[in-house]
C-alpha positions in Angstrom: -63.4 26.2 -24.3 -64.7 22.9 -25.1 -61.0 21.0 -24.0 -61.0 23.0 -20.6 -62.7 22.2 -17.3 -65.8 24.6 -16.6 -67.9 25.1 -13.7 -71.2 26.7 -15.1 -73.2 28.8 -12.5 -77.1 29.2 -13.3 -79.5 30.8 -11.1 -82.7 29.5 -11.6 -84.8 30.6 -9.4 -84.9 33.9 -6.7 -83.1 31.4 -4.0 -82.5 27.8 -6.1 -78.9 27.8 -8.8 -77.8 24.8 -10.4 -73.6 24.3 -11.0 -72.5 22.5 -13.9 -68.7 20.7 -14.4 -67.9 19.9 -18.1 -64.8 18.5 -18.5 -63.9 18.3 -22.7 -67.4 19.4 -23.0 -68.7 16.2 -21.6 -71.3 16.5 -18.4 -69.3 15.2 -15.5 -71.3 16.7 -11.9 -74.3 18.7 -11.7 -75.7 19.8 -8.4 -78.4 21.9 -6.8 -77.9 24.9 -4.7 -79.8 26.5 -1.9 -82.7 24.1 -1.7 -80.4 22.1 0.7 -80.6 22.0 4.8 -77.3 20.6 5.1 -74.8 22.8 7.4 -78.1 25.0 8.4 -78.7 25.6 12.5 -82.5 25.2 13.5 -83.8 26.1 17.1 -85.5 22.4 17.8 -88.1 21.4 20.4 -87.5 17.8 21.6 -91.2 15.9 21.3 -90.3 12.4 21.5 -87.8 10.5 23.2 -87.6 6.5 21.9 -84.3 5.5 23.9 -85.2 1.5 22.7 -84.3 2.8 19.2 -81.6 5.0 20.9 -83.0 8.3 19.2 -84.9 11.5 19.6 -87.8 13.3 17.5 -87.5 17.1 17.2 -89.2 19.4 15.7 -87.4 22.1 13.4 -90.1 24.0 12.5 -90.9 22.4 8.7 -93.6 19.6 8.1 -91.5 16.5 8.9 -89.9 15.9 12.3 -86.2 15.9 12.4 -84.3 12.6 13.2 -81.7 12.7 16.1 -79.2 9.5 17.0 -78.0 9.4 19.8 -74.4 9.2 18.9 -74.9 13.0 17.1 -75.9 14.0 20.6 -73.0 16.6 22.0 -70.5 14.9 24.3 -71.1 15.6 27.9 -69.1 14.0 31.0 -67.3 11.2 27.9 -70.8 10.4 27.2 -73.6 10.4 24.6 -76.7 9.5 25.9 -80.8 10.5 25.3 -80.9 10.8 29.1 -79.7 14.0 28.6 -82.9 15.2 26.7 -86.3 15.7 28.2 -89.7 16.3 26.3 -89.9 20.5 24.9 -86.6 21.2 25.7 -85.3 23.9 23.2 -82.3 22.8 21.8 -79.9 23.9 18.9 -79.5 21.7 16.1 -77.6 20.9 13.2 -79.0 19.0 9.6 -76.5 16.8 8.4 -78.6 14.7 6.6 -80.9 16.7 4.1 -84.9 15.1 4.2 -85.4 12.8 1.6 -88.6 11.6 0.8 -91.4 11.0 3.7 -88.1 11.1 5.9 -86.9 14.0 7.7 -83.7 15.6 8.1 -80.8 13.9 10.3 -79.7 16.6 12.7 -76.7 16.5 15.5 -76.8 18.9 18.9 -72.8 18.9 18.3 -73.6 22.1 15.9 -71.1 23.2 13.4 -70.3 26.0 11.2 -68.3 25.6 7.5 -65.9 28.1 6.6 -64.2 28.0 3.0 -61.1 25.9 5.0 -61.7 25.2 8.6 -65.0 23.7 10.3 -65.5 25.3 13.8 -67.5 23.1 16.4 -67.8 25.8 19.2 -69.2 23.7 21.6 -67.1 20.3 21.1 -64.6 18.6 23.2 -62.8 16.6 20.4 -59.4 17.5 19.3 -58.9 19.3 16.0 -58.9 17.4 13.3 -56.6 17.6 9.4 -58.2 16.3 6.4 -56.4 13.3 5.3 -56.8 14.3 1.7 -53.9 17.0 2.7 -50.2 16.0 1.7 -47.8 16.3 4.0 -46.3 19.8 3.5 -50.0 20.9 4.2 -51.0 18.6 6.9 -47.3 20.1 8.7 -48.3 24.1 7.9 -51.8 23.5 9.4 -50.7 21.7 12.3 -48.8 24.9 12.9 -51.8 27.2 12.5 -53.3 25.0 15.1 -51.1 25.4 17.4 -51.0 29.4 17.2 -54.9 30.0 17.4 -56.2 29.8 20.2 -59.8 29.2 20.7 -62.7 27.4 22.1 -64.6 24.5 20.5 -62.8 21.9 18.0 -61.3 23.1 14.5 -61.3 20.9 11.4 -59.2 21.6 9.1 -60.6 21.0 5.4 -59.0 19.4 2.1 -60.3 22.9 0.8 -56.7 24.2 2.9 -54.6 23.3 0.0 -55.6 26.1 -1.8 -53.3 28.0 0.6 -50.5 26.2 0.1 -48.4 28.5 -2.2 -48.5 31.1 0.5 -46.3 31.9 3.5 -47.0 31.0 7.1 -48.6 34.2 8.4 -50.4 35.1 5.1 -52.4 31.7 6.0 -52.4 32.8 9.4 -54.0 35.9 8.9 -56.7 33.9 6.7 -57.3 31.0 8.8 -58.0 33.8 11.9 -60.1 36.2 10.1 -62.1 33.0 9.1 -62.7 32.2 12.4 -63.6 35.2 13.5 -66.1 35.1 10.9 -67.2 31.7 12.1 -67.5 33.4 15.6 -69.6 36.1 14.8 -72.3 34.1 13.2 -72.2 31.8 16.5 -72.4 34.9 18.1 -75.4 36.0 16.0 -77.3 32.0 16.7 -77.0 32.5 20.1 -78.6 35.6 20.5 -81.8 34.7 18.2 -81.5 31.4 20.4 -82.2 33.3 23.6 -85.2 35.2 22.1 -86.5 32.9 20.3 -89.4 30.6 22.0 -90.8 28.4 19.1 -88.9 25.9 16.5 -87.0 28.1 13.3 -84.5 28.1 11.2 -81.7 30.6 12.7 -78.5 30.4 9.9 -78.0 28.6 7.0 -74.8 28.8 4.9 -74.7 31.4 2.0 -74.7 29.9 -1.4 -71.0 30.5 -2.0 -70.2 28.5 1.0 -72.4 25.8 -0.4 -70.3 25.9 -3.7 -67.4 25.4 -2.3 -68.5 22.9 0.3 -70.2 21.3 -2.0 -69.2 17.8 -3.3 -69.1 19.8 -7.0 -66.1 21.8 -5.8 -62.9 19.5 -5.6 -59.7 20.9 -4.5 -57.8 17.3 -6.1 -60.0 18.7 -9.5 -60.1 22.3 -9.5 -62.1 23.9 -13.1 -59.7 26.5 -15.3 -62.6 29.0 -15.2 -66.0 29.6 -13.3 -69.2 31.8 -15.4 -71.7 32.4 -14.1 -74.5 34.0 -15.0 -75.0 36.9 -11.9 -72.8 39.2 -11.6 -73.5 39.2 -7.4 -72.7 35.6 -7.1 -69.4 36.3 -9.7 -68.5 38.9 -6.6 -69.1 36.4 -4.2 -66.7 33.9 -5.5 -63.5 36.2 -6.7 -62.0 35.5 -3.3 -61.2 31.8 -4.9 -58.0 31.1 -6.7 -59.9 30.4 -10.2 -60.9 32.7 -13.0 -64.5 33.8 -12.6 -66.8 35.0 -15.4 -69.5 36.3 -16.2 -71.6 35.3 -18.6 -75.3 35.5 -19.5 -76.1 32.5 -20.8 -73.9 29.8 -19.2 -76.0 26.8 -19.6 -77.2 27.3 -23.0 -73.9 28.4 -24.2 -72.4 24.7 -23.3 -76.1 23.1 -23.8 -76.0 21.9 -20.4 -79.7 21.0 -20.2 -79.8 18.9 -23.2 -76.2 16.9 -21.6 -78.2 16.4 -18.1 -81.5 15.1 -20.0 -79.3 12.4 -22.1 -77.0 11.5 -18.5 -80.2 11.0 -16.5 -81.5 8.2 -18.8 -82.1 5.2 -17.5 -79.7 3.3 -20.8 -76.0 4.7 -20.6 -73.8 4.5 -23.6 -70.6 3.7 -23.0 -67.6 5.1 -25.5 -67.1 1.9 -26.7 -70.5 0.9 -27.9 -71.6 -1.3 -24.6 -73.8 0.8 -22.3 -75.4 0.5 -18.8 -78.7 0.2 -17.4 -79.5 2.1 -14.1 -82.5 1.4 -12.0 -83.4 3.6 -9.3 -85.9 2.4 -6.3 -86.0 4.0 -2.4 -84.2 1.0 -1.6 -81.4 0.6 -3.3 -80.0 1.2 -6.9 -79.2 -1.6 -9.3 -77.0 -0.8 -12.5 -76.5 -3.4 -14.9 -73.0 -3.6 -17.2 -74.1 -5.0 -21.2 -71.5 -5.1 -23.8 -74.6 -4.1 -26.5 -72.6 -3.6 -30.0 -69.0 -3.6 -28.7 -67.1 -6.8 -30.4 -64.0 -5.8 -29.9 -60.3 -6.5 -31.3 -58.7 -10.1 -31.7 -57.0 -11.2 -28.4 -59.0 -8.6 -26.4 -61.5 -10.0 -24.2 -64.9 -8.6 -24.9 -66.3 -8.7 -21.4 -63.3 -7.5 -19.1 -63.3 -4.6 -21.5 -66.5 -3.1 -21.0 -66.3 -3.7 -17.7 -63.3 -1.3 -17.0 -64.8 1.1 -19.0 -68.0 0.8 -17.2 -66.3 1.9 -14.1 -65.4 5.3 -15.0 -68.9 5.9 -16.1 -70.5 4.2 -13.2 -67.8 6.5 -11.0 -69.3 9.5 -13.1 -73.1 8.8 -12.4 -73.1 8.1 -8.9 -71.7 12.2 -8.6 -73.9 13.0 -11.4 -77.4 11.6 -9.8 -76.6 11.8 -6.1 -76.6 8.4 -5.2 -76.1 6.6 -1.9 -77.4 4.1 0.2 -77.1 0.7 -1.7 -75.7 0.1 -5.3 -75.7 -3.3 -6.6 -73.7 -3.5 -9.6 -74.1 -6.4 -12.2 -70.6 -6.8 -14.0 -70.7 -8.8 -16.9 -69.8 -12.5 -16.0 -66.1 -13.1 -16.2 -65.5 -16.7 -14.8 -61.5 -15.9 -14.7 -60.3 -14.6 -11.4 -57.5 -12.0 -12.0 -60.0 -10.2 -13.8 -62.1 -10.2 -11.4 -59.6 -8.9 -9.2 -58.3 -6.5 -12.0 -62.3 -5.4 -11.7 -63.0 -5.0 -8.4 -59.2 -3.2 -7.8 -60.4 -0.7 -10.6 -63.7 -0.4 -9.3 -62.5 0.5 -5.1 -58.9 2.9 -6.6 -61.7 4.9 -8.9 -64.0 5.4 -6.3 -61.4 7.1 -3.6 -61.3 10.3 -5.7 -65.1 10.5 -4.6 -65.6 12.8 -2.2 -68.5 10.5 -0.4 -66.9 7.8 1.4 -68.0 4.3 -0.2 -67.6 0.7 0.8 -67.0 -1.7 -1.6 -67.8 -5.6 -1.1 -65.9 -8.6 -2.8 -67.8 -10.3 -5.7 -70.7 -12.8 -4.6 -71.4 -15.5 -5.4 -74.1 -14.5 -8.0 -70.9 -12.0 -9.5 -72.6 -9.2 -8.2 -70.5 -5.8 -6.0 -72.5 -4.0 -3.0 -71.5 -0.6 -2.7 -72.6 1.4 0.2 -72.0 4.7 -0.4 -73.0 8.1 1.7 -75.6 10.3 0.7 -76.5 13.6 2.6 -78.9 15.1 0.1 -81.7 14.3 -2.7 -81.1 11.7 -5.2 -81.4 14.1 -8.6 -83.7 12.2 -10.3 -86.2 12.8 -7.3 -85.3 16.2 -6.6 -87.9 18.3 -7.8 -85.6 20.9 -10.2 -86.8 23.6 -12.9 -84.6 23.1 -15.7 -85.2 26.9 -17.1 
């Protein structure tokens, strides 16, 4: 199974499970499940109001105050504005932005909820909304699901959709409906501990199957040829998906998945070749540095351009891999010509639009380094704290 892609289920704890991808046996994601606040609804109190930095702190019931922008306040009257707020109001919240250090969580009033292919915002005034990562034939057969159901709130529409695609109109229909009325029950369900509810708590958050597959792990462009897992509850949970699932006892020490994530994590990478990378990790920003080490490579091949293409696929690998965001500064080694620096920094920006996070990418400067800003909503992996059992 070694040449196959496998997404490796373990539960390591009584509410924490890691996922594994292995493509040709080689470590390419690894993510933690159920220790994440993202997508869960708290019932906040509003305790401080700072409209000169244009934000709100709320209390959510956990040790760090919650951080709310104003522009994830709900629309009301075409506007967004703190104005809205006064101190110990009660409000419902959603995290969007897990806490990450001494920081807390990033939460939005505009509260969501995930299904496996729509997003339902029962309260929002925006229009509904098609992934762009959807061809046309799919973007065209949602469209026309949106325009049959009726409802309240904004839909979105997710890339997780094209998993439908092979079947007909009112088969997807009859999936997209029963979804939402899913969706509406547990809004439903919110609102009513809302009401009797008089202090800060957590009221829903997303079931771990949910999280799999809304989780930057599961890519519909890259579905795995099998899932195991090693609980047969969560193998029931995820039959509903159009992928093999297994199970199997001893997932991670089966494909040694442990011993892969302790050799990824290191701070030297080596690359196939025989160059390798050197990653840095600091609250500010993360610095990776490009060395050719013992690659010499063929007559007529240029040493330096080489490594740095093949960098880019590994680079691509371990932002996924570690969870990073924020700031990435990227050391290439120095190539004074300029259509390879082009070739470069081309590679570089089409490799990173299969990520699911949205990145920026700046030119070279003029010290030959490339700025990434890319978006994080959880922990960094190297700072989460994980039990590798």
């Amino acid at each position: 199974m070694t040449d196959r892609h496998v997404l490796l289920i373990h539960q390591s704890d009584e509410y924490i499970w890691q996922a594994a991808s292995l493509k040709h046996g080689q470590l390419t994601n690894f993510s933690v499940l159920g220790d994440t606040l993202v997508g869960s609804i708290f019932l906040g109190k509003v305790v401080r109001i700072l409209p000169q930095l244009n934000c709100a702190f709320v209390d959510i019931g956990r040790d760090l105050m919650a951080f709310l922008p104003a522009d994830q306040l709900m629309m009301i009257n075409g506007k967004k504005c703190l104005s809205t707020l006064y101190t110990g109001e009660l409000i419902l919240v959603e995290v969007i932005k897990d806490e990450i250090g001494d920081k807390g969580a990033t939460i939005s009033t505009d509260i969501g909820f995930d299904g496996q292919y729509i997003r339902w915002l029962p309260k929002s005034s925006a229009k509904h909304h098609i992934s762009k990562r959807l061809d046309r034939s799919a973007k065209a057969m949602a469209e026309q699901v949106l325009d049959t159901i009726k409802m309240t709130g904004s839909v979105i529409i997710r890339t997780n959709f094209a998993l439908l695609k092979p079947q007909s109109f009112n088969e997807i229909y009859a999936i997209i409906y029963s979804q939402l009325e899913y969706l509406m029950q547990i809004y439903h369900d919110v609102i009513t501990a809302y009401k009797t509810t008089k202090k800060p708590m957590l009221l829903y958050q997303q079931a771990l199957a949910s999280q799999l597959v809304n989780d930057a792990i599961f890519e519909v462009s890259d579905l795995p040829d099998v899932i195991l897992a090693d609980n047969q509850a969560i193998c029931v949970q995820l039959q509903s998906l159009p992928i093999k699932v297994s199970y199997c006892a001893a997932a991670f020490a089966d494909f040694a998945v442990i011993d892969k994530l302790t050799r990824a994590l290191n701070r030297k990478v080596v690359l196939p070749s025989g160059g390798y990378l050197l990653i840095d990790e600091c609250e500010a920003m993360t610095v990776i540095d490009v060395n050719s080490g013992s690659f010499v490579g063929k007559a007529g091949v240029n040493v330096a351009h080489q490594t740095n293409l093949e960098a880019i696929a590994v680079i691509a690998t371990q932002l996924k891999l570690r969870g990073l965001g924020g700031i990435i500064i990227i050391d290439f080694i120095d190539i004074k010509d300029a259509a390879m620096r082009k070739s470069v920094l081309k590679s570089l920006k089409n490799t990173l639009k299969k990520d699911s996070f949205i990145s920026y990418v700046s030119d070279f400067s003029r010290l030959g380094l490339i700025e990434i800003a890319r978006r994080r909503t959880s922990y960094r992996l190297t700072s989460s704290m994980i039990n590798l059992n």
